[in-house]
C-alpha positions as CSV (number, residue, x, y, z in Angstrom):
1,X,0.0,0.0,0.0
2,X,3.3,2.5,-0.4
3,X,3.5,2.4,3.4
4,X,5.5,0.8,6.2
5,X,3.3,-2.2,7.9
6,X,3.9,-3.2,11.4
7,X,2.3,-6.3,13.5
8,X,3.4,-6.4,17.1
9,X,1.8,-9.2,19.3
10,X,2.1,-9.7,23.5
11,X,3.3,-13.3,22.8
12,X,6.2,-13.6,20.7
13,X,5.7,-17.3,20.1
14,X,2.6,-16.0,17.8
15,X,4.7,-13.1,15.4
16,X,5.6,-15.5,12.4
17,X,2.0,-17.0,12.7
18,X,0.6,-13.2,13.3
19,X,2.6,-11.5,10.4
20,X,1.7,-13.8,7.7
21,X,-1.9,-13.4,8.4
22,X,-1.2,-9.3,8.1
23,X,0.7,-9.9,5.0
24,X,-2.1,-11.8,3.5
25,X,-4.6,-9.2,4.1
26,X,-2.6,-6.2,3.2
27,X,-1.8,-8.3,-0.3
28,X,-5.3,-8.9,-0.8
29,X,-6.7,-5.2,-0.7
30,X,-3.6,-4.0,-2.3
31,X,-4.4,-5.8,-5.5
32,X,-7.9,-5.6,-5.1
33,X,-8.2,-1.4,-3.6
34,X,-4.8,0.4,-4.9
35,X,-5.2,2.9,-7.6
36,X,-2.1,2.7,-8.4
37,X,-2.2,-0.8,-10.1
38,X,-4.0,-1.0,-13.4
39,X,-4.9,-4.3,-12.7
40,X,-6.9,-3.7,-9.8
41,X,-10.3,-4.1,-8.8
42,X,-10.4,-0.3,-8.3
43,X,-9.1,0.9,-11.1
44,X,-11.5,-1.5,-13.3
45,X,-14.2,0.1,-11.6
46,X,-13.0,3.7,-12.2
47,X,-12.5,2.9,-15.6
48,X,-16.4,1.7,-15.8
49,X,-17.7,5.4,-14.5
50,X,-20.6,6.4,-16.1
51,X,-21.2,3.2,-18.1
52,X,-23.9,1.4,-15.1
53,X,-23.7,-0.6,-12.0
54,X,-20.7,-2.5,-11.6
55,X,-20.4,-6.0,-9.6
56,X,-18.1,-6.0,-7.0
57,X,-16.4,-8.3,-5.0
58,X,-16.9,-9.0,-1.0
59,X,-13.9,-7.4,-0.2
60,X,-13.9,-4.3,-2.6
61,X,-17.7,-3.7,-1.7
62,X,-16.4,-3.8,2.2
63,X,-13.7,-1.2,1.3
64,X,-16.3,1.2,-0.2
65,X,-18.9,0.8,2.4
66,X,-15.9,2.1,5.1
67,X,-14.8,4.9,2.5
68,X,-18.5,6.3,2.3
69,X,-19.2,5.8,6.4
70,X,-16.0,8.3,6.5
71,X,-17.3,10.2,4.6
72,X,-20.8,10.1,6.0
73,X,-19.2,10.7,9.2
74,X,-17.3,13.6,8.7
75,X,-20.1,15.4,6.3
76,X,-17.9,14.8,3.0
77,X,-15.0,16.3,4.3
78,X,-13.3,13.2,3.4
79,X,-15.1,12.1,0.5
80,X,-13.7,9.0,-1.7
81,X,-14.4,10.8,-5.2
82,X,-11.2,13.3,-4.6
83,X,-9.3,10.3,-7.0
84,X,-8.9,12.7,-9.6
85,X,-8.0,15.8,-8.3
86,X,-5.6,14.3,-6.4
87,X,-3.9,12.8,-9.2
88,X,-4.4,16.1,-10.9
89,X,-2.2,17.5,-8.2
90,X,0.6,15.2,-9.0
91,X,-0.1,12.1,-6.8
92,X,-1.0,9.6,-9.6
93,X,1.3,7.2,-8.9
94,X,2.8,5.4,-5.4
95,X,4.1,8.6,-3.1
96,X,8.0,6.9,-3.5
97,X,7.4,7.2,-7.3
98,X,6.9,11.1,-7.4
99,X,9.3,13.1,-8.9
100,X,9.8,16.5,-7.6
101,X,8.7,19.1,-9.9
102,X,8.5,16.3,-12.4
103,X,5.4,17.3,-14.9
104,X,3.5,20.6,-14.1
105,X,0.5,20.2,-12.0
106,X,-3.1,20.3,-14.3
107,X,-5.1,21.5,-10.8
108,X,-8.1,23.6,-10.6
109,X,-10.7,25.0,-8.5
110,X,-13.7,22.7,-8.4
111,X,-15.5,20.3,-6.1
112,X,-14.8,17.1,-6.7
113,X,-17.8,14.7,-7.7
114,X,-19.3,14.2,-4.1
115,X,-19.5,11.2,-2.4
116,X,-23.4,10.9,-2.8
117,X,-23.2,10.3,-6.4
118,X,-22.0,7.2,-6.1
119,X,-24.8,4.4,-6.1
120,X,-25.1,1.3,-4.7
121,X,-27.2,-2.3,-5.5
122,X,-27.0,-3.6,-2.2
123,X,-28.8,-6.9,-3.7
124,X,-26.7,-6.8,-6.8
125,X,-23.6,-6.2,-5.0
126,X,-22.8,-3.6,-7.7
127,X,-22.0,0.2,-7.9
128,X,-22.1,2.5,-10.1
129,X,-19.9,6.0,-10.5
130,X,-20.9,9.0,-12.3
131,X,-19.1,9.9,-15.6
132,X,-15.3,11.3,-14.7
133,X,-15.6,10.3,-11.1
134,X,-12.0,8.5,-9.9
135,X,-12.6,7.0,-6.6
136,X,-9.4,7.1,-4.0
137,X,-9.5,4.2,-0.7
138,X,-6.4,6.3,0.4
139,X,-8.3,8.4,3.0
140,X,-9.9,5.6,4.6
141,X,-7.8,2.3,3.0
142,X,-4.5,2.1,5.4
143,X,-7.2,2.4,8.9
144,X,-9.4,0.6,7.3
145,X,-7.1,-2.4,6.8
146,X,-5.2,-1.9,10.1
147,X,-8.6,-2.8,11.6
148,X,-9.5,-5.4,9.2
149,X,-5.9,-7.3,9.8
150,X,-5.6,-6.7,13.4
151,X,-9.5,-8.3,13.5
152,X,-7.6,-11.5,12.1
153,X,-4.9,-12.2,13.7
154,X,-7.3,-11.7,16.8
155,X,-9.9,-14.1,15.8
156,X,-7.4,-16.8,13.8
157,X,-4.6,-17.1,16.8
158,X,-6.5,-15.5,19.5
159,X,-3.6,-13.3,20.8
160,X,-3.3,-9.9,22.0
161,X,-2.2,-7.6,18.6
162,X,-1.5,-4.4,17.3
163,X,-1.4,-3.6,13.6
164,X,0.3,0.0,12.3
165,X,0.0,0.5,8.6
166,X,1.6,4.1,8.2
167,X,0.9,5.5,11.4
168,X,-2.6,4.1,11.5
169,X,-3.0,2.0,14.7
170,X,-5.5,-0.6,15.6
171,X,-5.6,-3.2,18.1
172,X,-7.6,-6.3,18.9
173,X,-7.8,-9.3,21.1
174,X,-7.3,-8.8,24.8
175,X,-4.6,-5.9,25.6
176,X,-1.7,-6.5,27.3
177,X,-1.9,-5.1,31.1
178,X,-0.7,-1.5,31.2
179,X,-2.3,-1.2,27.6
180,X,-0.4,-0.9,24.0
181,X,2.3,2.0,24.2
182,X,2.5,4.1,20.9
183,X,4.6,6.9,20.2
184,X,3.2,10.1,18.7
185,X,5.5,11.9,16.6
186,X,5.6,13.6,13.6
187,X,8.3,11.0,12.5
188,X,10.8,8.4,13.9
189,X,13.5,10.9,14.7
190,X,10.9,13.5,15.6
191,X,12.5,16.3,18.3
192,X,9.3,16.2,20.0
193,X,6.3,13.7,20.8
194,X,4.1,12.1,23.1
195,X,3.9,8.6,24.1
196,X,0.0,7.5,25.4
197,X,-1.5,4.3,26.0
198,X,-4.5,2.6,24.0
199,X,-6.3,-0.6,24.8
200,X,-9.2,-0.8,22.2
201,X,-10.4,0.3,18.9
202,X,-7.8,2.4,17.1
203,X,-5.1,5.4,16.8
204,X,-4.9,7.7,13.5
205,X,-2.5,10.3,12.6
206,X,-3.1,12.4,9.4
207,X,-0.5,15.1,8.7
208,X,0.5,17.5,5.5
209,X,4.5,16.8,6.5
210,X,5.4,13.6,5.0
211,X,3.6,13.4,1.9
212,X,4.4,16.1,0.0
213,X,6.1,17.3,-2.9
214,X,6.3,20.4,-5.8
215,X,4.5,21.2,-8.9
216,X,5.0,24.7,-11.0
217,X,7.1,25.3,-7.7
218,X,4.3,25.3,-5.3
219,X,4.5,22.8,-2.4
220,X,1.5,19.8,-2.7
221,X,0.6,17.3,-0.4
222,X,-1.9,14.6,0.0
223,X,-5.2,16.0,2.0
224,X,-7.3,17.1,-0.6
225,X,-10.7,20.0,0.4
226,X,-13.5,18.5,-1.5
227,X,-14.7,21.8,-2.0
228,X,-12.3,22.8,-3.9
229,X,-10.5,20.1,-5.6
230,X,-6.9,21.6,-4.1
231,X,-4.9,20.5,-1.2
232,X,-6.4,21.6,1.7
233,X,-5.3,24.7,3.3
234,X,-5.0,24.1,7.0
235,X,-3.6,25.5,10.3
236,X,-2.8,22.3,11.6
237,X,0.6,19.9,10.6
238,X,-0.9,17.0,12.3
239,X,-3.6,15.9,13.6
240,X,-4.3,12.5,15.8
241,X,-7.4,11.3,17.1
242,X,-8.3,7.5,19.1
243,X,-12.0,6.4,18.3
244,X,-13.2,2.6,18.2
245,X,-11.9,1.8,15.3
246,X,-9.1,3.0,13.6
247,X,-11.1,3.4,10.6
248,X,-13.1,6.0,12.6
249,X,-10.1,7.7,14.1
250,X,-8.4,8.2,10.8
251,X,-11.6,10.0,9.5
252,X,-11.6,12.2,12.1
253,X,-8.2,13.3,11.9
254,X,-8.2,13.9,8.1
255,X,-11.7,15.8,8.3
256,X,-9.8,17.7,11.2
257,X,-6.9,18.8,9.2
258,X,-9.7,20.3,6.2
259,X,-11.9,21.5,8.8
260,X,-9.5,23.9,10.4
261,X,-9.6,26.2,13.3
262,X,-13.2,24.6,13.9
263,X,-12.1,21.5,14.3
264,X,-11.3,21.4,17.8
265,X,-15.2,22.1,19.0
266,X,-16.2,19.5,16.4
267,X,-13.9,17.1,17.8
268,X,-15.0,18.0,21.6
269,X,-18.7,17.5,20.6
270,X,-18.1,14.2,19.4
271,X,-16.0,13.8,22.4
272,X,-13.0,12.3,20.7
273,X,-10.0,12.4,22.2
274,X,-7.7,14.5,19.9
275,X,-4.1,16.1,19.5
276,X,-3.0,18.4,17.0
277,X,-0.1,20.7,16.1
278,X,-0.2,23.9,14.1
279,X,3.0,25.2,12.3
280,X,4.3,26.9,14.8
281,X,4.4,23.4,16.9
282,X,2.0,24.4,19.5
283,X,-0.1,21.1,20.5
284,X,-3.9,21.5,20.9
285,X,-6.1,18.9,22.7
286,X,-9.5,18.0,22.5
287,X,-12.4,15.8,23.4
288,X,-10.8,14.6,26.7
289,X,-7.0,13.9,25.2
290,X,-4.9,13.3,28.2
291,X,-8.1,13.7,30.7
């Protein structure tokens, strides 16, 4: 999925067992959710846009049903239909194959398609996308397979288990005492972070730092405002957020980083428990973070 994977277990006698079953899943929605493969489920389906319903297969249909609950949750601010824009913006293939100011950026001002417009056969187990409409699992993908992964390794060796797929978090099974440790940072040789304890559901970082590169000279990056098509323009560096699942918490934190300055009274009324740095480093906390 272009990311760093990482299965940590309480028992070590379960890793090989534990990582294998990770590895299986993450291979499994790669091929079948990446839109980066032309080969994939995904891009089949975005290539069928406008032409009618679609079949799908158990596991694509599960990976759209979590992209369009994010998006439900957070009011479209992180909206699955962005596919194109964001490739528009330079990010149409893996974030390790960008070049730098390679070719000039064809962005403009526009909402993307909207997340409503895509339709669903629940019977038929088919969907169908509007004309032009590129759908993108990267908003919701990496939590939503942290949770899906950390779910089987769970259930299939029945050990305690924590699954990080680029600085999405979730756990399962029973946690060890004391809780799972994670470190929040900005990156692994960050100056500055916090270390917190989580023992259910999941722990999501979304950030404008890491993924980011130039086009006509102006600085991109990955978290794209579906009201305008560009990359969102945000007070906030990074934001995390814990929820029940990481799926959840990821959503939050993205729609946090779009939402701006407001975000911190969104995130208290939903009381989830939230950090988030601005650009001049100063941490903000909300819905009970560190209560």
């Amino acid at each position: 999925m272009g990311t760093v994977n990482t299965v940590v277990v309480e028992d070590a006698r379960a890793l090989e067992e534990a990582v294998a079953v990770v590895e299986n899943e993450i291979r499994a929605i790669d091929a079948t959710c990446s839109r980066f493969r032309d080969d994939s489920e995904l891009s089949r389906l975005n290539r069928a846009a406008g032409s009618g319903f679609v079949g799908v297969s158990p596991l694509l249909e599960e990976a759209l049903l979590a992209a369009l609950m994010a998006a439900e949750m957070t009011d479209g601010l992180v909206d699955p239909t962005v596919g194109k824009a964001i490739a528009d913006a330079g990010y149409a293939v893996t974030f390790t194959a960008i070049v730098d100011d390679g070719a000039p950026a064809n962005v403009t001002l526009a909402a993307v398609p909207g997340w409503r417009a895509i339709e669903r056969d629940a019977g038929a187990h088919a969907f169908r996308l509007p004309a032009g409409t590129c759908v993108d699992l990267g908003a919701s993908g990496k939590a939503w397979a942290a949770d899906r992964a950390a779910g089987a390794v769970a259930a299939t060796l029945g050990v305690a288990v924590a699954v990080e797929c680029g600085g999405d978090v979730a756990v399962s099974g029973p946690h060890p005492q004391g809780g799972w440790p994670v470190r929040v940072a900005a990156a692994d040789d960050a100056a500055e972070w916090q270390d917190v304890l989580i023992f259910d559901g999941g722990l999501a970082t979304s950030g404008t730092t890491s993924r980011r590169w130039r086009r006509n000279g102006v600085e991109m990056h990955h978290i794209i405002d579906p009201a305008t098509g560009l990359p969102a323009e945000t007070p906030w560096t990074m934001a995390t957020v814990a929820a029940a699942t990481c799926l959840e918490a990821n959503a939050a934190a993205t729609a946090a980083l779009i939402m701006g300055p407001a975000a911190l009274e969104w995130l208290d009324g939903l009381r989830l428990p939230a950090r988030l740095v601005d650009r001049d480093r100063g941490v903000h906390h909300a819905g009970g973070w560190g209560a």
